[in-house]
Structure formats: structure tokens, C-alpha cells
C-alpha positions in Angstrom: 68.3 -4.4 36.2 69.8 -3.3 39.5 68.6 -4.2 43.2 71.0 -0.7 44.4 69.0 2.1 44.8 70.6 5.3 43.2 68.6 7.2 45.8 67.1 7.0 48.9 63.6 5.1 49.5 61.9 7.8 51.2 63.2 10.0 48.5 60.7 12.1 46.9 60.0 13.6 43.2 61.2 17.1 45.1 64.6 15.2 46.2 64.8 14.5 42.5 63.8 17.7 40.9 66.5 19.4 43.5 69.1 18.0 41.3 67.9 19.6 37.8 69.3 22.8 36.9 65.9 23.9 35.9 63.6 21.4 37.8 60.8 19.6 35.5 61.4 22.1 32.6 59.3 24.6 30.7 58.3 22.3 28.4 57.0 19.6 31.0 55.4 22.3 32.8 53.6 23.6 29.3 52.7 20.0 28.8 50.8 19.7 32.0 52.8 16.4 33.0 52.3 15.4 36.5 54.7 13.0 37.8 52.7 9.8 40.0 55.8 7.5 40.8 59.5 7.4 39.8 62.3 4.9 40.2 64.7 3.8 37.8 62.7 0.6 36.9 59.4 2.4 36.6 57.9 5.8 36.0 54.6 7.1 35.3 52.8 10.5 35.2 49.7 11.8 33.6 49.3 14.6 31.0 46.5 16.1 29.6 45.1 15.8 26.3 43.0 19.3 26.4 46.4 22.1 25.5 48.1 18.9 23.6 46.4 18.6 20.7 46.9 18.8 16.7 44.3 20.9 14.3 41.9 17.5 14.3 41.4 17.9 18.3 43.2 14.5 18.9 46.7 14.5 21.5 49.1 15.3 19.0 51.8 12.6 18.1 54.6 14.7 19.2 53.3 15.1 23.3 53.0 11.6 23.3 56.5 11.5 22.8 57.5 14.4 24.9 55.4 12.4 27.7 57.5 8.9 27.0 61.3 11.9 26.7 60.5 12.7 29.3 59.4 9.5 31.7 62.5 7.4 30.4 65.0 10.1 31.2 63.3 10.6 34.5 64.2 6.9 35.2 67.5 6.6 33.7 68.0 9.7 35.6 67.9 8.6 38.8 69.4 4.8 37.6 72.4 6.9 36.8 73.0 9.5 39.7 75.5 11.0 41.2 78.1 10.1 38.8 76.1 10.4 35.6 73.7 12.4 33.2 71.3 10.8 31.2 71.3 12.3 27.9 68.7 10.4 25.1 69.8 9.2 21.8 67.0 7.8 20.2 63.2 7.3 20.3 60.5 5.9 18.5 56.9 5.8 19.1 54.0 3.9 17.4 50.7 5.2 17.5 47.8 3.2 18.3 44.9 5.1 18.8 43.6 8.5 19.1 42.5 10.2 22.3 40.2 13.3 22.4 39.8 14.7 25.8 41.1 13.6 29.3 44.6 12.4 30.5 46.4 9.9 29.2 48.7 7.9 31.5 52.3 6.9 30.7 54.1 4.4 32.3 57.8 3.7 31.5 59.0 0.2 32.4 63.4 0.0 32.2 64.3 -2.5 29.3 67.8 -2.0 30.4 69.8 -0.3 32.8 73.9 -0.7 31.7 76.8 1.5 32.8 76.4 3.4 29.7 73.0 2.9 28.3 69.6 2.6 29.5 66.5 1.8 27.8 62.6 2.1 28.5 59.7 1.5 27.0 56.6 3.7 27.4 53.1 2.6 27.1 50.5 5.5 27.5 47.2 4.8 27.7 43.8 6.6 28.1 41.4 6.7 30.6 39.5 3.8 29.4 43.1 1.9 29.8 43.5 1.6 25.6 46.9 1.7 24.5 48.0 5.0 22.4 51.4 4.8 22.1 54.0 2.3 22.4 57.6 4.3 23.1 60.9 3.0 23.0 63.7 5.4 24.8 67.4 4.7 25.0 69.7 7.2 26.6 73.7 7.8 27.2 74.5 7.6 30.6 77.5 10.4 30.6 79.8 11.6 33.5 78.6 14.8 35.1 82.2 16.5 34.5 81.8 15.8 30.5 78.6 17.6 30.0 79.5 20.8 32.7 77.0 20.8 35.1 
């Protein structure tokens, strides 16, 4: 990994969100995902499972995917700025067990932070601390003036 910070240490998920064209994004928002701590070696936020779930009344497969998206970007994010976007390529996600009502917790731990790649993986959890889903993220790291922004 990498001992340089990318951004300050008193730097807050505000300073972060600052830098987004369009902050935590409607879908996060929809989601209900609060952010608890970032860095580009760890994440982790929250989500609920009540407004996330499939017909059965469990959290759908799909937000617990969105919720692990969503956390490794965050981290690659911030391994990556000023010069770089992170942009993900692939994911996969194995689901463990099903949870019914509460929050679940994700917390994305970096795998590997490169000059081009970086990689997380996401374990969310309930509130009972039983795994759910085990997340694997790995995005592009791509220079700002390539995508436009």
C-alpha cells in the first residue's frame, strides 16, 4: 500500500464529496448509505436494509453490491487524487446470509493500491456482526484530462 496520504489528515468526508461533480450520488442517497470513515486503505459506511429489499423482504443482492461500488471507489478515490479518477472494472460478490431488518455495515479493506489499479475487498456484515457478503472491487485509476472532468 502507500504510507503518502492523497489528502490531508484532518480532511473530512465533505473535503471529499467537494471534489464529486455530483457529491455522494442519487443512487447512494436512495440507498440510505452513510459514510463512518474513509481513507484509501479502509472505508466503511452503513446502509439500511428497510427501502433495500427484494420481493422475499431480505436486502436485495444488488445493494449489497452498490454498498461494496460504492465503498471501494470511495477509497481508490481518494488513493488516486488529484491526478486520477477511479473508474471500476469489475466486481463480484458472494452472498452469505440473508438480513431482514436493520443496517448492515460494509467495510472495504485496499487489497491493492498500484498506479493504475486498485483493489478492495468488502465485507458487510449485520448487526449481529454475521458476514453477508464478501465483495471483491477493482478499479482503473485514469487521468482526470482522459475522462473530461
Amino acid at each position: 500500500m502507500t504510507d503518502q496520504p492523497v489528502l490531508p489528515s484532518d480532511a473530512t468526508l465533505e473535503d471529499f464529496l467537494a471534489r464529486m461533480p455530483h457529491g455522494m450520488g442519487t443512487l447512494n442517497e436512495k440507498m440510505g448509505i452513510e459514510i463512518l470513515e474513509l481513507g484509501a486503505e479502509r472505508v466503511v459506511a452503513t446502509m439500511p436494509v428497510e427501502g433495500n429489499q427484494q420481493p422475499y423482504g431480505l436486502l436485495h443482492g444488488g445493494a449489497s453490491v452498490v454498498l461494496a461500488e460504492t465503498l471501494g471507489s470511495i477509497g481508490s478515490g481518494i488513493h488516486a487524487w488529484p491526478e486520477k479518477l477511479s473508474v471500476g472494472v469489475d466486481i463480484n460478490a458472494t452472498h452469505h446470509r440473508a438480513a431482514t431488518s436493520g443496517i448492515v455495515t460494509g467495510v472495504a479493506t485496499a487489497v491493492h493500491l498500484g498506479r493504475s489499479t486498485a483493489s478492495y475487498e468488502v465485507v458487510i456484515t449485520d448487526e449481529r456482526g454475521r458476514r453477508v457478503c464478501t465483495s471483491r472491487l477493482t478499479c482503473a485509476l485514469v487521468p482526470t484530462d482522459r475522462v473530461g472532468l
